[in-house]
VOZA-849985 format. One record per residue: residue in one letter; x, y, z of N, C-alpha, C in turn. Coordinates in steps of 0.02 Angstrom, whole numbers, plus 32768, in hexadecimal, padded with zeros to 4 digits. Each point is the difference from the previous one (the first is absolute). Layout:
BEGIN
(A (X Y Z) (X Y Z) (X Y Z));
...
//
This chain:
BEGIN
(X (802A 7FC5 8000) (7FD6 803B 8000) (802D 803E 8000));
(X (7FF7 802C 7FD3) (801A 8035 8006) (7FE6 8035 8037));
(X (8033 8043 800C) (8008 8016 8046) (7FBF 8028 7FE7));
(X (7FD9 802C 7FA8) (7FCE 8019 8001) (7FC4 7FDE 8019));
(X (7FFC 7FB7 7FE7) (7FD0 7FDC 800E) (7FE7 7FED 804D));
(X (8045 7FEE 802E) (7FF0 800E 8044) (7FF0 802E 8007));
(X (8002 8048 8004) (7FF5 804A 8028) (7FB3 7FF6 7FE4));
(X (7FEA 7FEC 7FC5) (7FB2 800B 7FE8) (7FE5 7FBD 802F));
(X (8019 7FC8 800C) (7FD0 7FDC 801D) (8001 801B 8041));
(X (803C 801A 8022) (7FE3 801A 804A) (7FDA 8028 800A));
(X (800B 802A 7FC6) (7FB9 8054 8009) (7FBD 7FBC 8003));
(X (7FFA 7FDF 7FD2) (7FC4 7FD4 7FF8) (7FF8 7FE5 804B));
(X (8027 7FF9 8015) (7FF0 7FD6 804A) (7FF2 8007 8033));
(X (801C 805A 8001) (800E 801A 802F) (7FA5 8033 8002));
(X (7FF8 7FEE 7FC5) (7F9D 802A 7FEF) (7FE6 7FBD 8010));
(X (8006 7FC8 800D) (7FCF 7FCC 8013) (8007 7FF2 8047));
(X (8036 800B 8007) (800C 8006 805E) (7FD0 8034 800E));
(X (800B 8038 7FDD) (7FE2 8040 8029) (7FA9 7FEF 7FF2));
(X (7FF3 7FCF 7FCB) (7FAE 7FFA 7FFB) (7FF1 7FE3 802A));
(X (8014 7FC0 800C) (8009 7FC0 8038) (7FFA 801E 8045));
(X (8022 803F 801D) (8004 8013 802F) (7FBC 8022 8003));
(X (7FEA 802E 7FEE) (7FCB 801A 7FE4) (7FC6 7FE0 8007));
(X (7FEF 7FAE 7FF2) (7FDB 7FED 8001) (7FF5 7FD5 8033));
(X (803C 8000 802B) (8008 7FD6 8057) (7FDB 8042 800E));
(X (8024 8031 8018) (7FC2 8022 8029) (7FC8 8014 7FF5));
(X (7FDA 8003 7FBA) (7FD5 8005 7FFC) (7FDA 7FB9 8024));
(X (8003 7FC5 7FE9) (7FEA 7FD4 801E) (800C 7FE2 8042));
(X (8023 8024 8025) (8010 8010 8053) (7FD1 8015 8019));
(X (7FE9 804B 7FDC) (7FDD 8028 8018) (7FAB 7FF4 7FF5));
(X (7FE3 7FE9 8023) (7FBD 7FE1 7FEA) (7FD0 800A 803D));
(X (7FB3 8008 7FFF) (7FDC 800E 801D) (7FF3 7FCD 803D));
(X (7FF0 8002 804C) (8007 7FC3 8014) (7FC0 7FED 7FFD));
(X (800E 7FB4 7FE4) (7FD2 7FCD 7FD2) (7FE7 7FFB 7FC6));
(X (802A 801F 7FE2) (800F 800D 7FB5) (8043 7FC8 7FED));
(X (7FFA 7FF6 7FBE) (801B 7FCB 7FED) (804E 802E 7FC7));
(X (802E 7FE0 7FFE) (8040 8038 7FCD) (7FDD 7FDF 7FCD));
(X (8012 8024 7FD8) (7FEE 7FDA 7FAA) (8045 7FE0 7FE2));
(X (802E 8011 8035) (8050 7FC9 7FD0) (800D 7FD8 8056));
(X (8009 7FDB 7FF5) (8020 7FBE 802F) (803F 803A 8018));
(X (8011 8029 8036) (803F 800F 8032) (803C 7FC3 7FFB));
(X (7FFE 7FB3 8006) (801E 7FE8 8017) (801B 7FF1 7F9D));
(X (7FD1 7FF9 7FCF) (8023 7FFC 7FB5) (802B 8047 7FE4));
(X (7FE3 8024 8029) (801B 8045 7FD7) (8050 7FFA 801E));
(X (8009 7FFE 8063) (8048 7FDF 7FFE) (8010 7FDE 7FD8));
(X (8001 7FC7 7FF3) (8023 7FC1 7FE9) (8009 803C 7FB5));
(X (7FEC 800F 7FD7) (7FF6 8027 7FBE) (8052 803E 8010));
(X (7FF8 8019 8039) (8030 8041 8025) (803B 7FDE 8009));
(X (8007 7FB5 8032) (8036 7FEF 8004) (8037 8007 7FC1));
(X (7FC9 7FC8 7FCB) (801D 7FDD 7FC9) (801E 8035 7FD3));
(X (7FDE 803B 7FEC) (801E 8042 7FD9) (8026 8016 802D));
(X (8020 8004 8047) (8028 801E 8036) (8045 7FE1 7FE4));
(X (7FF5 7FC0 7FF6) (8040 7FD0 8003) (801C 7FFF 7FB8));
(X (7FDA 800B 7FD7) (8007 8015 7FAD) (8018 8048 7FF4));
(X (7FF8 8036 8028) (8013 8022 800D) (804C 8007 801B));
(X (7FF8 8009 803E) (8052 7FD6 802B) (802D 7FE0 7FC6));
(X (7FF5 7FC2 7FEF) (8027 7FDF 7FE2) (8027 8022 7FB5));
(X (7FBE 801F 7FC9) (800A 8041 7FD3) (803C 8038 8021));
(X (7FE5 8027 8032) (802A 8028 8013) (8050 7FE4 8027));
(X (8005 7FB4 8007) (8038 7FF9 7FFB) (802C 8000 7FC3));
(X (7FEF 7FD3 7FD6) (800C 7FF3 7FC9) (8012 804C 7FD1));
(X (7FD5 801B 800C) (8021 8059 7FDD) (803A 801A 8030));
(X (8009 7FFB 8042) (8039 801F 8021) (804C 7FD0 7FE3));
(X (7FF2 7FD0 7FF9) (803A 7FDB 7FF5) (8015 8015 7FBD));
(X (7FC4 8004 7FC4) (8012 800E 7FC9) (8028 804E 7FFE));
(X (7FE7 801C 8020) (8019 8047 800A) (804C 800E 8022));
(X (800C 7FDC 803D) (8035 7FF0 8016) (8049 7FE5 7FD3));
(X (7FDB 7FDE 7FCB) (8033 7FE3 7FD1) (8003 802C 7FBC));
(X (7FC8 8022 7FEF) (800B 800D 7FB7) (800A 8043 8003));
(X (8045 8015 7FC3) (801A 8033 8005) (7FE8 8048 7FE3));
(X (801D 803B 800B) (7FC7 803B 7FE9) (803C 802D 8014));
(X (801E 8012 7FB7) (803B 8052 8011) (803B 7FE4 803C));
(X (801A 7FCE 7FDD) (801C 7FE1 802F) (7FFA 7FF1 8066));
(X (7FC8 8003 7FFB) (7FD6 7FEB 8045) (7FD5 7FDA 8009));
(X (8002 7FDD 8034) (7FC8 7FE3 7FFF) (7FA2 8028 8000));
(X (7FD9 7FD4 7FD4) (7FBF 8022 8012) (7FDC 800E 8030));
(X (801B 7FE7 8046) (7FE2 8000 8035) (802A 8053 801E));
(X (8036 7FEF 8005) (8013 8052 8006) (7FF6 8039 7FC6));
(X (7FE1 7FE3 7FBB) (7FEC 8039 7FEA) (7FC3 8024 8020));
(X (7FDC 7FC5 8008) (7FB2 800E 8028) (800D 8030 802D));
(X (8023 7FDD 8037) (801B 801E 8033) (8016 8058 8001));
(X (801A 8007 7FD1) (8029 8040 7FF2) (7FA8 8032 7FE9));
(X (7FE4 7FD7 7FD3) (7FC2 8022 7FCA) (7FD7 8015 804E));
(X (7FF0 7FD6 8032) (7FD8 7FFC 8036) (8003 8033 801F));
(X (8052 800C 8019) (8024 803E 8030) (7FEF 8033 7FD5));
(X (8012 8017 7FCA) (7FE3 802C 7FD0) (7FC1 8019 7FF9));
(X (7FE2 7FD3 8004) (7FB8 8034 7FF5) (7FEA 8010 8059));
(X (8018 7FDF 8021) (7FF4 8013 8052) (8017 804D 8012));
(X (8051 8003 7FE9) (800E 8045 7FF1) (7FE2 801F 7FE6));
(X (7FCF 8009 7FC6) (7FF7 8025 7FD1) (7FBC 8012 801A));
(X (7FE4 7FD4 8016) (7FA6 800D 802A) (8024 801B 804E));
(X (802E 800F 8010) (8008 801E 803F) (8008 8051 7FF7));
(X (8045 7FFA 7FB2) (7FEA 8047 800E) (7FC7 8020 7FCE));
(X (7FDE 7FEB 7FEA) (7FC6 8004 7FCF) (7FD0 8026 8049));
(X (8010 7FD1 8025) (7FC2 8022 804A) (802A 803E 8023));
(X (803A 800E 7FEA) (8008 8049 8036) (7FC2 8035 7FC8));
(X (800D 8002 7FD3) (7FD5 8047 7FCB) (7FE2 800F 802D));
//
């Protein structure tokens, strides 16, 4: 798998976690003696399984990053460098 194709499946994963989550508390939150309309205990098992697909994805990109090169550096310290950069740049963006 290429490193574009990971970053697109995590955005993808990372919007089904956030639905998944979304739809635990909605079905948490229920009238008492009212019934959820999604099974609480399937929607976990559904959260775990994209958690660990997740996890495992976001390893798999740090390592690739760690190893593959960019301006003679690694990509993980390019990140790194791109990261500190815009932190600076939104700090002093807020004195104006």
């Amino acid at each position: 798998m290429k490193l574009a194709e990971a970053l697109i499946e995590r955005a993808d994963l990372k919007t089904k976690i956030s639905q998944i989550e979304r739809r635990m508390e909605t079905n948490t939150k229920v009238q008492e003696g009212d019934e959820p309309a999604e099974s609480i205990d399937m929607l976990i098992l559904q959260y775990e399984s994209l958690m660990d697909d997740l996890e495992n994805l976001i390893i798999r990109i740090n390592k690739t990053n760690s190893t593959a090169l960019f301006d003679d550096r690694t990509m993980a310290e390019a990140i790194g460098q791109r990261d500190n950069l815009k932190s600076k740049i939104r700090s002093y963006m807020n004195l104006r």
